[in-house]
PDB file of N, CA, C and O in Angstrom, chain B, residues numbered from 101:
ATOM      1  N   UNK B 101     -70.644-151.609 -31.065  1.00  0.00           N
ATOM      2  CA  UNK B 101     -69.970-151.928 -32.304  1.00  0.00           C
ATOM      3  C   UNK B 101     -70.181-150.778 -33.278  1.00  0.00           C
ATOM      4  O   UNK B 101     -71.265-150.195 -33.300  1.00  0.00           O
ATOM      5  N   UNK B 102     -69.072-150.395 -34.170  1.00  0.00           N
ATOM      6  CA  UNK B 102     -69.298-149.319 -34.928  1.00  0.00           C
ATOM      7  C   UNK B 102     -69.475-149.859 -36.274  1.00  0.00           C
ATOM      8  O   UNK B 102     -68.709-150.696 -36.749  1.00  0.00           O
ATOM      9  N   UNK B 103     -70.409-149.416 -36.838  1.00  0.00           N
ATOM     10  CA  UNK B 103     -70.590-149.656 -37.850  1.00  0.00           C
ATOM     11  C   UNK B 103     -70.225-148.714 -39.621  1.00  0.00           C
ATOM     12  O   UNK B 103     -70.647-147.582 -39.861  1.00  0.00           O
ATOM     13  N   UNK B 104     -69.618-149.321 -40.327  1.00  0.00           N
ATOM     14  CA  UNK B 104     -69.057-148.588 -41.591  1.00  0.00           C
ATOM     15  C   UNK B 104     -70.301-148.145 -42.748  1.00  0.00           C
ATOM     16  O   UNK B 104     -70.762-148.836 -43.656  1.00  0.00           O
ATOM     17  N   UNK B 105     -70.565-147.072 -42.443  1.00  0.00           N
ATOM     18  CA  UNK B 105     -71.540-147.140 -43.440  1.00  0.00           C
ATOM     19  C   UNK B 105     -71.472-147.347 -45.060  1.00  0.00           C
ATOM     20  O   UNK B 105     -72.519-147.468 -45.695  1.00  0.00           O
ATOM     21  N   UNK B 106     -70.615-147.371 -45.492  1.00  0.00           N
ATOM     22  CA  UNK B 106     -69.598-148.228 -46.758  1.00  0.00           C
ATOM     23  C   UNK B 106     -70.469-149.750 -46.905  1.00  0.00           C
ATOM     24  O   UNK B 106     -71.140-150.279 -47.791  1.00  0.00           O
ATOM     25  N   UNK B 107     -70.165-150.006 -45.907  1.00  0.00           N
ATOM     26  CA  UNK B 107     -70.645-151.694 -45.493  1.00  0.00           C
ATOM     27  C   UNK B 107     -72.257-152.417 -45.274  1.00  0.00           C
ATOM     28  O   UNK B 107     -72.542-153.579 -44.987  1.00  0.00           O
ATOM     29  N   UNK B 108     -73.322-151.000 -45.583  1.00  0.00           N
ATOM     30  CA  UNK B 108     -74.343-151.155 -45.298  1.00  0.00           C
ATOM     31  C   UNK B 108     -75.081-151.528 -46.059  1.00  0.00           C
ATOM     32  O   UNK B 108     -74.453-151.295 -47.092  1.00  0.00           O
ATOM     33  N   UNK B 109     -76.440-152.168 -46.512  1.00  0.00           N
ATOM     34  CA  UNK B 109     -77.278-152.222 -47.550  1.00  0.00           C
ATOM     35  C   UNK B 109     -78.320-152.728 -46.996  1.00  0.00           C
ATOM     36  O   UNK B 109     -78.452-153.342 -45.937  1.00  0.00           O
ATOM     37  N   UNK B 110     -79.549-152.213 -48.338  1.00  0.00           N
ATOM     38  CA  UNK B 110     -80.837-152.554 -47.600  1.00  0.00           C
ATOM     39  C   UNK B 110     -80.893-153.676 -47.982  1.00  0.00           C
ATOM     40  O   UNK B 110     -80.239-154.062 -48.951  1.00  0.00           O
ATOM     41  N   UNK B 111     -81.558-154.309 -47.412  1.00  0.00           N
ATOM     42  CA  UNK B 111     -82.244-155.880 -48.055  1.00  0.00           C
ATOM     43  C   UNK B 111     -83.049-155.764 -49.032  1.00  0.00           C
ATOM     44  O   UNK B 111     -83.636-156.833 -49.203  1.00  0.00           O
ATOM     45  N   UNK B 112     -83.376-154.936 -49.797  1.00  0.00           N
ATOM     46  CA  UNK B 112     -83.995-154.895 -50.953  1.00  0.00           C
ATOM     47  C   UNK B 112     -82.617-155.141 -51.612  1.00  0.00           C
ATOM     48  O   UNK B 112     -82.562-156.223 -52.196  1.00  0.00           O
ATOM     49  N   UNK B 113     -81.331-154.286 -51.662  1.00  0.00           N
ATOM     50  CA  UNK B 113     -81.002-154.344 -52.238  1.00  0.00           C
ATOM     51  C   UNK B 113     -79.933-155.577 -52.664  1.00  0.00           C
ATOM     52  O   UNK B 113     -79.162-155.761 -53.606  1.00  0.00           O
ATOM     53  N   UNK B 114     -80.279-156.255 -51.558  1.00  0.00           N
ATOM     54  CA  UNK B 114     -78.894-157.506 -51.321  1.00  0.00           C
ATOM     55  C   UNK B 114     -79.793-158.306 -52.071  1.00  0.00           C
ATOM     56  O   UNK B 114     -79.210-158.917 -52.967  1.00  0.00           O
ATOM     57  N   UNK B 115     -81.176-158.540 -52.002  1.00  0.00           N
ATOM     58  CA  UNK B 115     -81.979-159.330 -52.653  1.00  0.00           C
ATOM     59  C   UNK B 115     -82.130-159.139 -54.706  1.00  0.00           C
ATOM     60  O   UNK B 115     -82.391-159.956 -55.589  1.00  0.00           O
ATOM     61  N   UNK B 116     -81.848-157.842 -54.719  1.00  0.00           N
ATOM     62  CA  UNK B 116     -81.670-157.736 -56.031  1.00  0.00           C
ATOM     63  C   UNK B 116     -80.433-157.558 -56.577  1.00  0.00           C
ATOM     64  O   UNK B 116     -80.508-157.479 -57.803  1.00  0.00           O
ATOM     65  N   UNK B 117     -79.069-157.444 -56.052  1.00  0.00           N
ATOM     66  CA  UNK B 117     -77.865-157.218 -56.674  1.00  0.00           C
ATOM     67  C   UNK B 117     -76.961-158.319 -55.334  1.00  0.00           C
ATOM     68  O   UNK B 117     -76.111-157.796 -54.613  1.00  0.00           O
ATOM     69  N   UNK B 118     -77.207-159.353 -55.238  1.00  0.00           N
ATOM     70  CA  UNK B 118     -76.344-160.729 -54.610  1.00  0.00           C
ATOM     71  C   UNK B 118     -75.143-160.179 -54.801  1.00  0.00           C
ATOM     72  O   UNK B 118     -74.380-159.528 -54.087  1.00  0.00           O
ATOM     73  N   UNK B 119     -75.115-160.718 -56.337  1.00  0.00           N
ATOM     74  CA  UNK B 119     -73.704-160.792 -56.918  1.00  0.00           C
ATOM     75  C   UNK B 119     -73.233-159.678 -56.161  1.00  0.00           C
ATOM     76  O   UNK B 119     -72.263-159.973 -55.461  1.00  0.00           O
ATOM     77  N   UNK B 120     -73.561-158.650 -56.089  1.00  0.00           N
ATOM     78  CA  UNK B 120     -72.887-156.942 -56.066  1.00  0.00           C
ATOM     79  C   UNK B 120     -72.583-157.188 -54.787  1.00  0.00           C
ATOM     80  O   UNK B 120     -71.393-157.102 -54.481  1.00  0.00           O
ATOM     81  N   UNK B 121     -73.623-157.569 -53.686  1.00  0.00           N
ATOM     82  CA  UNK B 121     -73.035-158.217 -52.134  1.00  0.00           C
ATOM     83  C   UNK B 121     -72.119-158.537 -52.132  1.00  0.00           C
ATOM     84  O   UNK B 121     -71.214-158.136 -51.400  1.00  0.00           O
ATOM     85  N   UNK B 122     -72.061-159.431 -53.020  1.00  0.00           N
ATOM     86  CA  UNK B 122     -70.875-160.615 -52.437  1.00  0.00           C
ATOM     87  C   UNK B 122     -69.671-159.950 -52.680  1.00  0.00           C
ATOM     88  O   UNK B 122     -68.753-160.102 -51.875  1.00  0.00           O
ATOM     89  N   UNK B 123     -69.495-159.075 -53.882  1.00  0.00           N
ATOM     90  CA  UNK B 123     -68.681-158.793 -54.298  1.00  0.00           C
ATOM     91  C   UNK B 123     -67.702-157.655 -53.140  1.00  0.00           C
ATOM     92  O   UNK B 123     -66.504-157.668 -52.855  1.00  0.00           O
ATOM     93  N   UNK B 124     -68.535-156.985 -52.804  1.00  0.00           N
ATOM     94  CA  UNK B 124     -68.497-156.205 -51.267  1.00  0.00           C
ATOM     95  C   UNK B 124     -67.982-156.914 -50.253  1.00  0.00           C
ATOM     96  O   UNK B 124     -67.416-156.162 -49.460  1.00  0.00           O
ATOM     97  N   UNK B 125     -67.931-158.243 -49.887  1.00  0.00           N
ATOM     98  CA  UNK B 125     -68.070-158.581 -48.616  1.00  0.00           C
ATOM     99  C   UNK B 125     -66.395-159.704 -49.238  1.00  0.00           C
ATOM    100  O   UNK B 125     -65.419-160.051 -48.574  1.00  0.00           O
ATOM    101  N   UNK B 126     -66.748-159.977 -50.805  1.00  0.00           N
ATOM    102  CA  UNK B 126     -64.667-160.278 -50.686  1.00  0.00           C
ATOM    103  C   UNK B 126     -64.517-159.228 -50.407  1.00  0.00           C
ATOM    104  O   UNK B 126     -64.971-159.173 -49.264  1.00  0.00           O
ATOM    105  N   UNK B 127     -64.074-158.015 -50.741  1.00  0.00           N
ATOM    106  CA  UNK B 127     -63.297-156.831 -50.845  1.00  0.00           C
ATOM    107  C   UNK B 127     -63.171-156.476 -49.010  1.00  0.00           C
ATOM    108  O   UNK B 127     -62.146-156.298 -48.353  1.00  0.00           O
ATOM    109  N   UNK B 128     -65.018-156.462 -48.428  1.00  0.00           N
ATOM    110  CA  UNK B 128     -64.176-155.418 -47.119  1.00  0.00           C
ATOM    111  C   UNK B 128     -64.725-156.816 -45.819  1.00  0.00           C
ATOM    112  O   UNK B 128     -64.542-156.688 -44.609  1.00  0.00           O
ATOM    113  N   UNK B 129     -65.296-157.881 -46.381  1.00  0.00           N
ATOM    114  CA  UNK B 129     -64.984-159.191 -45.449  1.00  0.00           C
ATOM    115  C   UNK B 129     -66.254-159.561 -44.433  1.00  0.00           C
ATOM    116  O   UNK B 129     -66.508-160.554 -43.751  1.00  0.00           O
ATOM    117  N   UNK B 130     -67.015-158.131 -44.685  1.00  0.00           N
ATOM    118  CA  UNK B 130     -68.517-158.509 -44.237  1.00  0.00           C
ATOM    119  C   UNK B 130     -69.316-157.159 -45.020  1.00  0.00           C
ATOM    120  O   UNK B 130     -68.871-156.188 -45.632  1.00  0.00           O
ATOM    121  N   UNK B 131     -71.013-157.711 -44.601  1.00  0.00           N
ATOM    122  CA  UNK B 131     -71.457-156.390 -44.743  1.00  0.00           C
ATOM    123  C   UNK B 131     -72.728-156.302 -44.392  1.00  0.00           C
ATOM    124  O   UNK B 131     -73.492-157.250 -44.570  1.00  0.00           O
ATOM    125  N   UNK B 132     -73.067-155.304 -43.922  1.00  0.00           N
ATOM    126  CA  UNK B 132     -74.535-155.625 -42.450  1.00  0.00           C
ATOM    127  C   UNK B 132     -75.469-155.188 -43.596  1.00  0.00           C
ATOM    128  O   UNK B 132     -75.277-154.394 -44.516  1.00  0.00           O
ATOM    129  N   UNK B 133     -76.459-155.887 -43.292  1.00  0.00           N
ATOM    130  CA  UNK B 133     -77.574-156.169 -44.511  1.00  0.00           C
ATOM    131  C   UNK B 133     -79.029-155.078 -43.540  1.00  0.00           C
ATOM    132  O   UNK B 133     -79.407-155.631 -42.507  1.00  0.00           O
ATOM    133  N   UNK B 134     -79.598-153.965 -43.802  1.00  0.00           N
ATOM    134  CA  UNK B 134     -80.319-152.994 -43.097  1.00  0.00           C
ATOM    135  C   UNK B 134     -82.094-153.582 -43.407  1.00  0.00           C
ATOM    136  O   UNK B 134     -82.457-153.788 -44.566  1.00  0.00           O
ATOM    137  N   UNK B 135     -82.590-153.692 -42.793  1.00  0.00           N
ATOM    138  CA  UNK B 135     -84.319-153.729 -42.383  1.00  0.00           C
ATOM    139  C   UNK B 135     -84.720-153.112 -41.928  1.00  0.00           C
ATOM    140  O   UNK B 135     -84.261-152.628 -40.894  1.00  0.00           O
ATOM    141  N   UNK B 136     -85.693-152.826 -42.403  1.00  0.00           N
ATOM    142  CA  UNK B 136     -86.248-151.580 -41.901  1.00  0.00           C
ATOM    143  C   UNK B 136     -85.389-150.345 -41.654  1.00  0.00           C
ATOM    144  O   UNK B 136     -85.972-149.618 -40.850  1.00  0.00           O
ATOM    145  N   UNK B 137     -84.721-150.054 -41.878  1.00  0.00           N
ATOM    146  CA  UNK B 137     -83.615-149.069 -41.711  1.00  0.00           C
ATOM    147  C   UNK B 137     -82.994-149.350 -40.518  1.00  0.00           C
ATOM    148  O   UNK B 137     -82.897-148.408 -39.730  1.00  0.00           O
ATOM    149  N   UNK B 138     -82.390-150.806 -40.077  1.00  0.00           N
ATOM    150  CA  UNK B 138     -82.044-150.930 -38.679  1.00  0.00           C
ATOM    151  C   UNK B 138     -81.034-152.141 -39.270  1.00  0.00           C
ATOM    152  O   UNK B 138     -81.428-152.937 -40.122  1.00  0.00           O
ATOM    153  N   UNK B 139     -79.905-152.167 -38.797  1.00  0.00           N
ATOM    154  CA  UNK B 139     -78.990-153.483 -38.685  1.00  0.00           C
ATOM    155  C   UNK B 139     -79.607-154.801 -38.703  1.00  0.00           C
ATOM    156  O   UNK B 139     -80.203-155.028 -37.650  1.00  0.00           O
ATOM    157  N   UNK B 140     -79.658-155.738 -39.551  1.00  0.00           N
ATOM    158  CA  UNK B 140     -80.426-156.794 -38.740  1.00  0.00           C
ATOM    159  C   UNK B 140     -79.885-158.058 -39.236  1.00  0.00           C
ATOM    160  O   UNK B 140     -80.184-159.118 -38.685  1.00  0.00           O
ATOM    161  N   UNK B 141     -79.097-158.005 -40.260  1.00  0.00           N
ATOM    162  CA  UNK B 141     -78.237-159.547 -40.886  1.00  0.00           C
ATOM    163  C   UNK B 141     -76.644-158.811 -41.074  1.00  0.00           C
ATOM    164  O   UNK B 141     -76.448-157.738 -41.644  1.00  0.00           O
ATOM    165  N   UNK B 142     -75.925-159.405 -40.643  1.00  0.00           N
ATOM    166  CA  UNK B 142     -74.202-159.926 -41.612  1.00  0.00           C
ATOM    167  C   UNK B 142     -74.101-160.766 -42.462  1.00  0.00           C
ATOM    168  O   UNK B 142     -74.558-161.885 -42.230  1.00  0.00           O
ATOM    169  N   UNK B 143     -73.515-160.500 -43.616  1.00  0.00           N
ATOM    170  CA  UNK B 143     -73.161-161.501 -44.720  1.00  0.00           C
ATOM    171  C   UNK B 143     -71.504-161.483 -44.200  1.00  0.00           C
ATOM    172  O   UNK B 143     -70.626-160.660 -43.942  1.00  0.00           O
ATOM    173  N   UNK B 144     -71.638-162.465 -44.221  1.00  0.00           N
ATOM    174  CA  UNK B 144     -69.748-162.503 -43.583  1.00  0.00           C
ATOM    175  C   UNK B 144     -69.261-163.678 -44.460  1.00  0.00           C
ATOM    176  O   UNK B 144     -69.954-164.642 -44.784  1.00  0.00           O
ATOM    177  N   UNK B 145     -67.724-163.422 -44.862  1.00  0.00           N
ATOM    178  CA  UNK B 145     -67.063-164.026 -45.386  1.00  0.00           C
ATOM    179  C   UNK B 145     -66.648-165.135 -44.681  1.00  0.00           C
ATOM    180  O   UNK B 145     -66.266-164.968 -43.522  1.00  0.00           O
ATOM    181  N   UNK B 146     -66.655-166.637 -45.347  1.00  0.00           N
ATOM    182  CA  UNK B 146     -66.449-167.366 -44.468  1.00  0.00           C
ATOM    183  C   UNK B 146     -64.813-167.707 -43.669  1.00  0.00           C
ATOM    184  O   UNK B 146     -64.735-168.704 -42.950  1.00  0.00           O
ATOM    185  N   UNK B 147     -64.115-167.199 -43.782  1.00  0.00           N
ATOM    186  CA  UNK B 147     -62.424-167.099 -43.756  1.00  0.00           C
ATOM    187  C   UNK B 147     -62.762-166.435 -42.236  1.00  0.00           C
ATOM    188  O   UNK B 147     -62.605-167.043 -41.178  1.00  0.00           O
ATOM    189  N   UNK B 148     -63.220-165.163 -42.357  1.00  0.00           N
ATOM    190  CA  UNK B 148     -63.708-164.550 -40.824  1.00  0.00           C
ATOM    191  C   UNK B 148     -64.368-164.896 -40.032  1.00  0.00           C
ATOM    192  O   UNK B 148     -64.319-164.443 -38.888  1.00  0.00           O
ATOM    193  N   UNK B 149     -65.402-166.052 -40.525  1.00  0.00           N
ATOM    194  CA  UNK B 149     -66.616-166.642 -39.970  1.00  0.00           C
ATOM    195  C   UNK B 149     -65.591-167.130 -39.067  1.00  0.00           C
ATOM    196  O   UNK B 149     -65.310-166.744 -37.932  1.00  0.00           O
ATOM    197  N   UNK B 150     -64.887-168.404 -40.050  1.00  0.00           N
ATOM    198  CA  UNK B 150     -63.999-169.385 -39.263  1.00  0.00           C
ATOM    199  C   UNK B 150     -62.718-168.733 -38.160  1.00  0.00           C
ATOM    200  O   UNK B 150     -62.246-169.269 -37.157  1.00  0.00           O
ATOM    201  N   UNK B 151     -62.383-167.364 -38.792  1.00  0.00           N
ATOM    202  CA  UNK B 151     -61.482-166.800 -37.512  1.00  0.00           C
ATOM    203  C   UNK B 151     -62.817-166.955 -36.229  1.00  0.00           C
ATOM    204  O   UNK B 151     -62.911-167.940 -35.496  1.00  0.00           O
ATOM    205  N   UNK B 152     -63.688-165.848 -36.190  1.00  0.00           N
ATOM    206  CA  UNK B 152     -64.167-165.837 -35.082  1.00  0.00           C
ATOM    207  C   UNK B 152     -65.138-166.887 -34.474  1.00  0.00           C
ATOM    208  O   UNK B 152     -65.511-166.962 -33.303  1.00  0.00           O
ATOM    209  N   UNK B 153     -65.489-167.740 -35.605  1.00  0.00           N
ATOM    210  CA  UNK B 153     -65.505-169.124 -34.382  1.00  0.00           C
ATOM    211  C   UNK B 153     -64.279-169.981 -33.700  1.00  0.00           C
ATOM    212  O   UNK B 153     -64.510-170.599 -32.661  1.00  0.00           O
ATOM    213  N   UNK B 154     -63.097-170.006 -34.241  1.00  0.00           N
ATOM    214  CA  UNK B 154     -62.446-170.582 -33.591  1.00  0.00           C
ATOM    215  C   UNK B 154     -61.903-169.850 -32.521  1.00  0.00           C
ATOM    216  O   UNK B 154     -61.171-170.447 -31.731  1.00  0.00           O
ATOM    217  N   UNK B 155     -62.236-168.177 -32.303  1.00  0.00           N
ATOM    218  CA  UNK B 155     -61.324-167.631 -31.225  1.00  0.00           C
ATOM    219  C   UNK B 155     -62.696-167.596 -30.173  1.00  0.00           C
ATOM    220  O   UNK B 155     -62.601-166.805 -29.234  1.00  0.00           O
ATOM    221  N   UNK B 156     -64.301-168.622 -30.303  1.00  0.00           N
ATOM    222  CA  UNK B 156     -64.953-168.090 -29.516  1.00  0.00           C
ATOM    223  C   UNK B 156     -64.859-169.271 -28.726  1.00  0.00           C
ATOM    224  O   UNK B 156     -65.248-169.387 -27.563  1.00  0.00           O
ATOM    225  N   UNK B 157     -64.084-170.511 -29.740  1.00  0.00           N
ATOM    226  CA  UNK B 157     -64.062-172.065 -29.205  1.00  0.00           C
ATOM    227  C   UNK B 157     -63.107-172.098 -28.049  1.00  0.00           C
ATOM    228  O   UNK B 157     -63.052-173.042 -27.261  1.00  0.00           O
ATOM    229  N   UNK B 158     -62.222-170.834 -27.972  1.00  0.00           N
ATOM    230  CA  UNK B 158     -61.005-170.481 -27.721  1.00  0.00           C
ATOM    231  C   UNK B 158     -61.387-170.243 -26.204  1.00  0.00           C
ATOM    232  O   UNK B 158     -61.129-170.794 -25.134  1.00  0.00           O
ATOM    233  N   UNK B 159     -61.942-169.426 -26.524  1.00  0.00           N
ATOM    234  CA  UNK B 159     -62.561-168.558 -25.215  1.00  0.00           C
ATOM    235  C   UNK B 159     -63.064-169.417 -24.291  1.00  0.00           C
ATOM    236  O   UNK B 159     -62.555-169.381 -23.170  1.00  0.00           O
ATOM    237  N   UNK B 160     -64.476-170.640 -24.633  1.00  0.00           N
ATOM    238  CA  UNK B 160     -64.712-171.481 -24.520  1.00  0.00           C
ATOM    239  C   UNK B 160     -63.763-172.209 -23.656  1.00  0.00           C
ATOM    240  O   UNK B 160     -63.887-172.004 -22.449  1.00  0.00           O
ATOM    241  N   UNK B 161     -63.007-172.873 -23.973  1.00  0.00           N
ATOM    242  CA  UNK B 161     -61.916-174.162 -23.257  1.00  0.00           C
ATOM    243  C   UNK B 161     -61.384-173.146 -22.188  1.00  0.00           C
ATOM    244  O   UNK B 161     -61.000-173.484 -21.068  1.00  0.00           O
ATOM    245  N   UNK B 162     -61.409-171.711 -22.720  1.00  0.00           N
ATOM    246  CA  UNK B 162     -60.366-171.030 -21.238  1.00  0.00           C
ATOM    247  C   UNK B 162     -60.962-171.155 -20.511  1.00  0.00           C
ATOM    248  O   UNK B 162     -60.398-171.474 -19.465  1.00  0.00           O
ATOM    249  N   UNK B 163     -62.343-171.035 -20.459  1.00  0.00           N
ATOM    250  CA  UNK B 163     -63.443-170.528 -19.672  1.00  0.00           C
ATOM    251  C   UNK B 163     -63.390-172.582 -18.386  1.00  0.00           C
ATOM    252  O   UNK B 163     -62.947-172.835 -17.266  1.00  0.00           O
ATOM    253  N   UNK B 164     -63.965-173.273 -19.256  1.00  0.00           N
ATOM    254  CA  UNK B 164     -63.675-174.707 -19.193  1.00  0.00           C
ATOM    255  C   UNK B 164     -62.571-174.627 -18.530  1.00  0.00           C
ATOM    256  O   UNK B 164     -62.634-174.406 -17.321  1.00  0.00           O
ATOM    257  N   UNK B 165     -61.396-174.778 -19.133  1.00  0.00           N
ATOM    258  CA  UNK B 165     -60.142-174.614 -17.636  1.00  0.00           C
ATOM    259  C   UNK B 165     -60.538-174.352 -16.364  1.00  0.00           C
ATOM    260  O   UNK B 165     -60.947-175.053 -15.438  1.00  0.00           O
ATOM    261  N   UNK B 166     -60.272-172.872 -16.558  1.00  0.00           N
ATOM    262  CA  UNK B 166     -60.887-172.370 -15.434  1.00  0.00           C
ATOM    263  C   UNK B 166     -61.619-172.834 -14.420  1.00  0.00           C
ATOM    264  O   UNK B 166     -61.134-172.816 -13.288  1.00  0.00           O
ATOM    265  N   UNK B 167     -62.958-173.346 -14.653  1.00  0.00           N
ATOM    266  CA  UNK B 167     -64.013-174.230 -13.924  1.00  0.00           C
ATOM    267  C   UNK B 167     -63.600-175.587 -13.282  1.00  0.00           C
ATOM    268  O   UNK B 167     -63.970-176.242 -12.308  1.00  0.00           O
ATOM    269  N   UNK B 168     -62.622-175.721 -14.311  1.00  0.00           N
ATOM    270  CA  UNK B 168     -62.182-177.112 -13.781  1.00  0.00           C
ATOM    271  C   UNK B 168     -61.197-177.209 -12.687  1.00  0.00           C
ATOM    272  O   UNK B 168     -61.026-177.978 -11.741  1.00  0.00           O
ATOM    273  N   UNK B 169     -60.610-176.161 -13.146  1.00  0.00           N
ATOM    274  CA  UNK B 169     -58.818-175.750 -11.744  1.00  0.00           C
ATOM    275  C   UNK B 169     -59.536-175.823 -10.439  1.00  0.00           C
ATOM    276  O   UNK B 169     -59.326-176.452  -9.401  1.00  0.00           O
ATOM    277  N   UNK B 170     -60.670-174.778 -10.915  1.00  0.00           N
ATOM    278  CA  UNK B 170     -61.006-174.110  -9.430  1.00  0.00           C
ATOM    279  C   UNK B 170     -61.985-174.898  -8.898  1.00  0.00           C
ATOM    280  O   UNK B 170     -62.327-174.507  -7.782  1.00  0.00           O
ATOM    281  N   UNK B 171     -62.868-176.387  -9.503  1.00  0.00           N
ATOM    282  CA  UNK B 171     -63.829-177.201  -8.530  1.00  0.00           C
ATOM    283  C   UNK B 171     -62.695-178.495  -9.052  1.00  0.00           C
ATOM    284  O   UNK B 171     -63.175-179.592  -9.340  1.00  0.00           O
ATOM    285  N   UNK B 172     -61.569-178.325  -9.121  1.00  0.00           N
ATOM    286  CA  UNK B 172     -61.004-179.888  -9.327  1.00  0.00           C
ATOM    287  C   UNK B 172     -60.798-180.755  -7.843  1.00  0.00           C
ATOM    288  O   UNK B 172     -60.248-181.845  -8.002  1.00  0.00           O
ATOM    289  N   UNK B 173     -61.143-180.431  -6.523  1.00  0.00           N
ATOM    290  CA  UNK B 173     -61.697-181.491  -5.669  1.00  0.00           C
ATOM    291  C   UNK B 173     -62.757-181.737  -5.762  1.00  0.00           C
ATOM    292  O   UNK B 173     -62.934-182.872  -5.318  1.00  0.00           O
ATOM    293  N   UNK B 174     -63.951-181.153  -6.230  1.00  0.00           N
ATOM    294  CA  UNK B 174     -65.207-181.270  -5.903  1.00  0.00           C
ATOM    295  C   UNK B 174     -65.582-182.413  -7.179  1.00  0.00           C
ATOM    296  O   UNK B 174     -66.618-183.066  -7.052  1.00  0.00           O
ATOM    297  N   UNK B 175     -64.859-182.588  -8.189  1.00  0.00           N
ATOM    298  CA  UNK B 175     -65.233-183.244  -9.448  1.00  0.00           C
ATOM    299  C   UNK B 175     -64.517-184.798  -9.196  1.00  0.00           C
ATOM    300  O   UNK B 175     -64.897-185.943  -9.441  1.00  0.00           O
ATOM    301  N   UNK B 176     -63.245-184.197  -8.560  1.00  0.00           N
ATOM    302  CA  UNK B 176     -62.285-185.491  -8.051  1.00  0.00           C
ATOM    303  C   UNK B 176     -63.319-186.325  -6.868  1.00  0.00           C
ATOM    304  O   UNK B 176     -63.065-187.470  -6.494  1.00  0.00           O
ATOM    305  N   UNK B 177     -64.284-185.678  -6.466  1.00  0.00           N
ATOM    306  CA  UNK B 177     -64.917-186.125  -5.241  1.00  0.00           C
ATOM    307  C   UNK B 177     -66.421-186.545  -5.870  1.00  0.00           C
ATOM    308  O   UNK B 177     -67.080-187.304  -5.158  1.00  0.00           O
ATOM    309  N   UNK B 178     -66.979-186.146  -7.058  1.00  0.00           N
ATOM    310  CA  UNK B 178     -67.548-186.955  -7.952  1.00  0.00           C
ATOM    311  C   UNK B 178     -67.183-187.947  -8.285  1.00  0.00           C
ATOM    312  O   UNK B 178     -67.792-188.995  -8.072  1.00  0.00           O
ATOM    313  N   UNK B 179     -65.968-187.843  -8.963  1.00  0.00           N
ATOM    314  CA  UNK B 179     -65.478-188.981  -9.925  1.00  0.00           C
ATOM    315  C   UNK B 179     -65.638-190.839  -9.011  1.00  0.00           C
ATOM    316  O   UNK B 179     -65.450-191.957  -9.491  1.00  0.00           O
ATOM    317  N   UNK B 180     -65.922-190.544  -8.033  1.00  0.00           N
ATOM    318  CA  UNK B 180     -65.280-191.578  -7.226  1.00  0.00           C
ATOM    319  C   UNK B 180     -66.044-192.166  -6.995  1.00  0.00           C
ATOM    320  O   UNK B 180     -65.866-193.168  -6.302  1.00  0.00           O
TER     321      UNK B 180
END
């Protein structure tokens, strides 16, 4: 994953200027919060949150399909 360094901040500083976070993360929709000088939190907007949980719920049921097509005698041979 590439990261924007625009988008970065230390946790000192998210801890003392919130507001200023937040204000960052309407505008560019997240923003990786640094520890120790290393990646270690996202503040993510919740609009994106909710995109990428619903495309992981997504993924999810394909995945589910899938499993099901391909053992649907073996489940039919449960069911019984």
């Amino acid at each position: 994953m590439l990261l924007n360094s625009q988008k970065m901040v230390s946790i000192s500083e998210a801890n003392q200027n919130f507001s200023k976070i937040a204000k960052l993360v309407d505008e560019d929709k997240s923003v990786v919060i640094m520890k120790n000088n290393k990646p270690k939190y996202i503040l993510l907007d919740f609009d994106e949150f909710s995109k990428v949980s619903i495309s992981e719920e997504e993924k999810l049921e394909t995945i589910a399909d899938r499993i099901l097509f391909e053992n649907l005698d073996a489940f039919k041979e449960l069911a019984k």
